[in-house]
PAZA-943824 format. One line per field, with one value per residue: residue number from 1; residue in one letter; chain; y, x, z of N, C-alpha, C in turn. Coordinates in steps of 0.02 Angstrom, whole numbers. Each point is the difference from the previous one (the first is absolute). Layout:
! PAZA-943824
i	c(NUM ...)
aa	c(a ...)
ch	c(A ...)
n.Y	c(Y ...)
n.X	c(X ...)
n.Z	c(Z ...)
ca.Y	c(Y ...)
ca.X	c(X ...)
ca.Z	c(Z ...)
c.Y	c(Y ...)
c.X	c(X ...)
c.Z	c(Z ...)
This chain:
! PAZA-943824
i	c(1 2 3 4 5 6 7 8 9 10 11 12 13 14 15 16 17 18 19 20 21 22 23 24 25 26 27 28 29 30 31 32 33 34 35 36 37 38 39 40 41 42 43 44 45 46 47 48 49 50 51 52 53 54 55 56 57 58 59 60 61 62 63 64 65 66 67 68 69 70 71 72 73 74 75 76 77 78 79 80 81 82 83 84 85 86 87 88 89 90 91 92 93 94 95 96 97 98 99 100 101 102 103 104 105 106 107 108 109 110 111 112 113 114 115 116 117 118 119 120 121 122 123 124 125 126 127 128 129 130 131 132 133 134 135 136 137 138 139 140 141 142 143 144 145 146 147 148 149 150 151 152 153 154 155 156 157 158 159 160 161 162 163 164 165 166 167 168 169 170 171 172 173 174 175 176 177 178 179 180 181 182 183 184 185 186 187 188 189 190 191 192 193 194 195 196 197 198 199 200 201 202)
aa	c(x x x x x x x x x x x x x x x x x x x x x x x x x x x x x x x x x x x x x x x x x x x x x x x x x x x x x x x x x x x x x x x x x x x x x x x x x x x x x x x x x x x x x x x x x x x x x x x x x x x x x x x x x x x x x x x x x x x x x x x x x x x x x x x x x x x x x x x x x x x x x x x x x x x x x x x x x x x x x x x x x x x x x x x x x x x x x x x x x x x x x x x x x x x x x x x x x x x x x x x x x x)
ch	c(A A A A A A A A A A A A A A A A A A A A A A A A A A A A A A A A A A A A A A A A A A A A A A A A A A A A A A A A A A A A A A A A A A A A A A A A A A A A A A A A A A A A A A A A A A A A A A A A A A A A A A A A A A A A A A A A A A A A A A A A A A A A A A A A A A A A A A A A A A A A A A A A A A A A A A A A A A A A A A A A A A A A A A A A A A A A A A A A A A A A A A A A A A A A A A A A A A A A A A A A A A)
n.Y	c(-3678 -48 -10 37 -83 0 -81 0 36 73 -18 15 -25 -23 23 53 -48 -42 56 -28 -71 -1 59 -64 -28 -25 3 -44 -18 -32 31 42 -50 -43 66 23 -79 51 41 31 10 45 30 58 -25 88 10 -40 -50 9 36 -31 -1 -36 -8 -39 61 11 77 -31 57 -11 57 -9 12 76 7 -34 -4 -8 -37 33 -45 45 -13 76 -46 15 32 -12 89 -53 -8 47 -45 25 18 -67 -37 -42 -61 -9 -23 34 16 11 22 66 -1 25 48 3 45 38 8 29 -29 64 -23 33 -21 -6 -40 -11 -47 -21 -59 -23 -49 2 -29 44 46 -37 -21 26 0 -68 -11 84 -22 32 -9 -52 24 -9 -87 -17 31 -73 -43 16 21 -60 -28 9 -9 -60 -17 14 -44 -6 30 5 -41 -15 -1 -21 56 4 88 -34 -65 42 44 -18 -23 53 -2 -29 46 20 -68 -54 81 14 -88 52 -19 27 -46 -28 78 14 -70 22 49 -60 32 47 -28 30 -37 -59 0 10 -53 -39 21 -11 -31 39)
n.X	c(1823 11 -52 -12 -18 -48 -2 -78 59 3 -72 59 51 -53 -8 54 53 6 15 58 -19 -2 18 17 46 -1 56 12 13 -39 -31 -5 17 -88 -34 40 -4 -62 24 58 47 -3 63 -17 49 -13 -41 -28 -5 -75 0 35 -11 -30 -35 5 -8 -59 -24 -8 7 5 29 10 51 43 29 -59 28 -63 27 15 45 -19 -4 -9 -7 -70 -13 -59 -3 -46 39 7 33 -43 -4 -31 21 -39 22 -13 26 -55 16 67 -12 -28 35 47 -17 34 42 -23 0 48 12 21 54 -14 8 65 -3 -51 10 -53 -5 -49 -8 9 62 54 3 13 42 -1 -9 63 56 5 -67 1 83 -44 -35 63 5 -85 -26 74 -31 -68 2 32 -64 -32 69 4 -102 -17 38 -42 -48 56 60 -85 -11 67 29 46 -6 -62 14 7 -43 -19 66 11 -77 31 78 -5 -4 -27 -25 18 -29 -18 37 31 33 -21 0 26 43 -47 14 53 27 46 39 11 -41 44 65 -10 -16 33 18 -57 5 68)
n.Z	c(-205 47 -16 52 -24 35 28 -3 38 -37 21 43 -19 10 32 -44 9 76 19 -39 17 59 -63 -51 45 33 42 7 51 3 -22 71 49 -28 -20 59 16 -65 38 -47 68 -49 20 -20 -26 -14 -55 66 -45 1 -47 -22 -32 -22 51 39 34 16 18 53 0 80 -8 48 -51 -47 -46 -33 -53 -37 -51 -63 -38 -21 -57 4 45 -36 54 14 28 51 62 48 17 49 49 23 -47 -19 -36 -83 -27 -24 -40 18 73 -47 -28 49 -17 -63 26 1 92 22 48 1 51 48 60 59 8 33 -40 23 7 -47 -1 -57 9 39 -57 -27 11 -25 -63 16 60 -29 3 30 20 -51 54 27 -8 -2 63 11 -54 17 30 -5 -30 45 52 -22 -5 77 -4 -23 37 69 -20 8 83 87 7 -8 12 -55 -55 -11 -11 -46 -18 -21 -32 -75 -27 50 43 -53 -5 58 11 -50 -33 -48 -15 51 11 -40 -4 66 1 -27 21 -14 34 -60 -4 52 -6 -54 -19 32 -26 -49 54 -19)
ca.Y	c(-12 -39 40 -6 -47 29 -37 39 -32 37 18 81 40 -21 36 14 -63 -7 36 41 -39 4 79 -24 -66 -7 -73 -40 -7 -95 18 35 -22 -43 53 8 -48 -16 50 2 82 19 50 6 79 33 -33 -43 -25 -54 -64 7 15 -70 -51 -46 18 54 6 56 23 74 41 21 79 9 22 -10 22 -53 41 -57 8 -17 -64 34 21 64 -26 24 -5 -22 23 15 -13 2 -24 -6 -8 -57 27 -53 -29 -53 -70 -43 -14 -78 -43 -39 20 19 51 61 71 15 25 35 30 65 20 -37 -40 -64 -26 -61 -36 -59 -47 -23 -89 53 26 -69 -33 51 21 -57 24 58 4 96 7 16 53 54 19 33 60 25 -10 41 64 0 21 81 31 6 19 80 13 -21 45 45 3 18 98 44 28 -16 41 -4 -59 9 56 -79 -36 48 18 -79 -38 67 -27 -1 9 21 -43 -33 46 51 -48 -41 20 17 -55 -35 49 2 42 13 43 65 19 10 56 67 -13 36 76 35 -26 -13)
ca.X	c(-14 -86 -62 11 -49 -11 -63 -29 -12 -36 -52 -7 24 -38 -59 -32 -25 -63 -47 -12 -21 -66 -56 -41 -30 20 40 8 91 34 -8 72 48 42 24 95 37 32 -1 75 25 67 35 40 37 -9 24 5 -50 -47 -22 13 -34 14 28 -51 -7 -22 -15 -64 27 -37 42 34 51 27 -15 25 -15 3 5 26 62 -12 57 21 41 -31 -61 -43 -18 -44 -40 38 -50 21 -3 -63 -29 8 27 -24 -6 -83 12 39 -39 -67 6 72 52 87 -22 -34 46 32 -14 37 -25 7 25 -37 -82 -20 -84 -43 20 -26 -6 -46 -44 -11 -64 -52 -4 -17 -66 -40 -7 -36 -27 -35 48 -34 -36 39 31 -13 17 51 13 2 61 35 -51 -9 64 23 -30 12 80 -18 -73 29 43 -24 -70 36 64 76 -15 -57 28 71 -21 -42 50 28 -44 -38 51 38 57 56 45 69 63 16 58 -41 7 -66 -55 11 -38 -56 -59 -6 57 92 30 -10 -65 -17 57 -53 -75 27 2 -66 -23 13)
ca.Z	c(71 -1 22 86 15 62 22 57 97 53 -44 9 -67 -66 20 -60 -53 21 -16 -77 -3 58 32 -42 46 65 18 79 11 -17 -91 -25 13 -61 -56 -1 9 -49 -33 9 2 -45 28 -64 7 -52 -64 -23 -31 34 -83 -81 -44 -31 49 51 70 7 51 7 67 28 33 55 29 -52 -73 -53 -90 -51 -69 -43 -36 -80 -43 16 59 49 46 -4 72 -25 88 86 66 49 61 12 -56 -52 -51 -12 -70 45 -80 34 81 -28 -60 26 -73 8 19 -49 14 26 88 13 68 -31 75 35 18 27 -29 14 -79 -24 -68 -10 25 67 -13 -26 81 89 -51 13 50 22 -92 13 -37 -47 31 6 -76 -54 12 -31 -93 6 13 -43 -64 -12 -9 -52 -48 35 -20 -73 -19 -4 -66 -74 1 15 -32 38 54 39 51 64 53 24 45 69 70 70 24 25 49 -63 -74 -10 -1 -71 -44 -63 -34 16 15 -62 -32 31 -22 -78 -23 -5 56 -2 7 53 24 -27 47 52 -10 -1 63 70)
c.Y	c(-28 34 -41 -16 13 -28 43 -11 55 41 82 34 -1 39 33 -42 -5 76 13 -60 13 58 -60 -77 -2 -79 0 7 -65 15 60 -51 -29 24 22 -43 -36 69 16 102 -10 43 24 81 27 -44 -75 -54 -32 -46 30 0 -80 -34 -47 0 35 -22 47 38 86 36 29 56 -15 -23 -36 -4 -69 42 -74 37 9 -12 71 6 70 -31 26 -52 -9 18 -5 -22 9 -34 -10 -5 -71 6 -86 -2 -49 -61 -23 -35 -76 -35 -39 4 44 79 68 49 -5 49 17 49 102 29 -87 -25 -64 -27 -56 -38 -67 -55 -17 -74 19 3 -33 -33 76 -8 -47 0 44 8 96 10 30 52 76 12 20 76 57 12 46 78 -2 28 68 33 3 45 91 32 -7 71 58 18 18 76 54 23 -22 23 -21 -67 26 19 -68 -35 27 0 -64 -49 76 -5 -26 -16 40 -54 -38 45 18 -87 -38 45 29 -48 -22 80 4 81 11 32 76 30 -18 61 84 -15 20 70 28 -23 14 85)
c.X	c(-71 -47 18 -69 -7 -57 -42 -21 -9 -60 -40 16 -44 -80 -34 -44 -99 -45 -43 -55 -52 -27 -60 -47 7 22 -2 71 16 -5 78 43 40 18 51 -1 35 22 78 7 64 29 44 37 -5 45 -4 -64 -54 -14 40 -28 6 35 -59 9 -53 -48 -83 36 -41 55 12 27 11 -32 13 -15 -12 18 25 55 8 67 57 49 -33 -48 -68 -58 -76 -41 37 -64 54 -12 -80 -31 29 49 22 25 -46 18 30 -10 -67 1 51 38 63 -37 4 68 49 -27 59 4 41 14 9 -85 -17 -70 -2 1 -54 22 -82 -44 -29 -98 -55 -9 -41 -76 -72 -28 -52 -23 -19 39 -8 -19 36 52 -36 6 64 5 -40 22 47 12 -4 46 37 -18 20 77 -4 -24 71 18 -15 -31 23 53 58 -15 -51 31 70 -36 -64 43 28 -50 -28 46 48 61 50 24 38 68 -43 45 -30 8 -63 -55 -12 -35 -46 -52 33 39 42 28 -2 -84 -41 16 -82 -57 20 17 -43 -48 29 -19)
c.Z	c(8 57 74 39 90 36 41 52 47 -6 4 -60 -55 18 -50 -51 20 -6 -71 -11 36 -37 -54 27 70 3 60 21 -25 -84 -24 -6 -65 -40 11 -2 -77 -44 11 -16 -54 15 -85 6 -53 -64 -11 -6 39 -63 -57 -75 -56 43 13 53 32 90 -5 78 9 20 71 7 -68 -73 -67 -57 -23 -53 -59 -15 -62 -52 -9 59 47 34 -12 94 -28 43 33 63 74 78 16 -80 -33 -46 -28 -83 -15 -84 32 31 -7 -37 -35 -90 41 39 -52 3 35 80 45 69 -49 53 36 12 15 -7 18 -71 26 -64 -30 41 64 10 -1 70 59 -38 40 67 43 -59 -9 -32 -76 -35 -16 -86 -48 8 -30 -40 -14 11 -52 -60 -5 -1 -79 -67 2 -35 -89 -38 22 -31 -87 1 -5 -7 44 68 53 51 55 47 53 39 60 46 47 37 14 22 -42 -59 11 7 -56 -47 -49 -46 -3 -10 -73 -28 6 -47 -80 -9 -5 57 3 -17 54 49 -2 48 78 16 2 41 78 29)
């Protein structure tokens, strides 16, 4: 089923978008304008794909409502969850995105959801336009950076328990519409040692 392409014509719905932007620049209304004017809503129903994994598709998109998993596929046929991002957050296959190579991961809705979607040429063009813009991406790649490196230092310091109990607290609302499958794979354990950890937490 193909991703549910959605031109942007009502600019209420996108408020999040502009806030998450304005708390770092301030725009004008004639500067919002052009930024929806190139920006596309994806409507995806649980399970189904924003990016594939060895493809030439990719997006830079901000979330709106609902949930989703990057991860890879490994030659196994097993997954391995890389990051869950949610509502009011970025989300980017930045090799891909920048550098216009095949894509890394696999982007996976995990509930209904609705993300704001860019192109790269998109990008380039608003870059020119509203040069602050700039401004706000290095900011991103930033964050970025640190998110990832932050998801690096976890996985090597902290124990299974310590990263759940970390997930649960900065995401309360949901992990409970993540299943033991994803959430297992994302803290690197066995269903049944997630299954314990839970236990000895609740």
């Amino acid at each position: 089923m193909k991703n549910k392409f959605i031109p942007y014509k009502n600019h209420d719905m996108y408020n999040l978008l502009r806030q998450n932007i304005e708390r770092k620049i301030p725009l004008t209304d004639e500067e919002w304008d052009i930024i929806v004017s190139k920006a596309e809503l994806i409507k995806l129903k649980k399970n189904q794909f924003l990016q594939i994994q060895n493809s030439n598709s990719s997006y830079e998109g901000f979330i709106l409502k609902g949930s989703f998993k990057t991860y890879i596929l490994n030659e196994n046929g097993t997954e391995t969850v890389i990051f869950f991002s949610f509502e009011n957050e970025w989300i980017c296959d930045l090799e891909s995105f920048y550098h216009q190579k095949p894509t890394t991961y696999n982007i996976k809705a995990i509930e209904d959801s609705e993300i704001v979607v860019i192109s790269k040429k998109q990008k380039a063009y608003l870059f020119a336009v509203i040069p602050k813009l700039i401004k706000f991406h290095v900011l991103m790649i930033e964050r970025a950076n640190v998110a990832i490196q932050q998801r690096l230092l976890d996985v090597l310091n902290k124990t299974s328990k310590q990263r759940y109990l970390d997930f649960k607290e900065r995401y309360p609302q949901k992990i409970s519409s993540i299943n033991n499958k994803n959430l297992s794979s994302y803290l690197g354990v066995s269903h049944e040692f997630l299954s314990k950890i839970k236990r000895t937490v609740s």
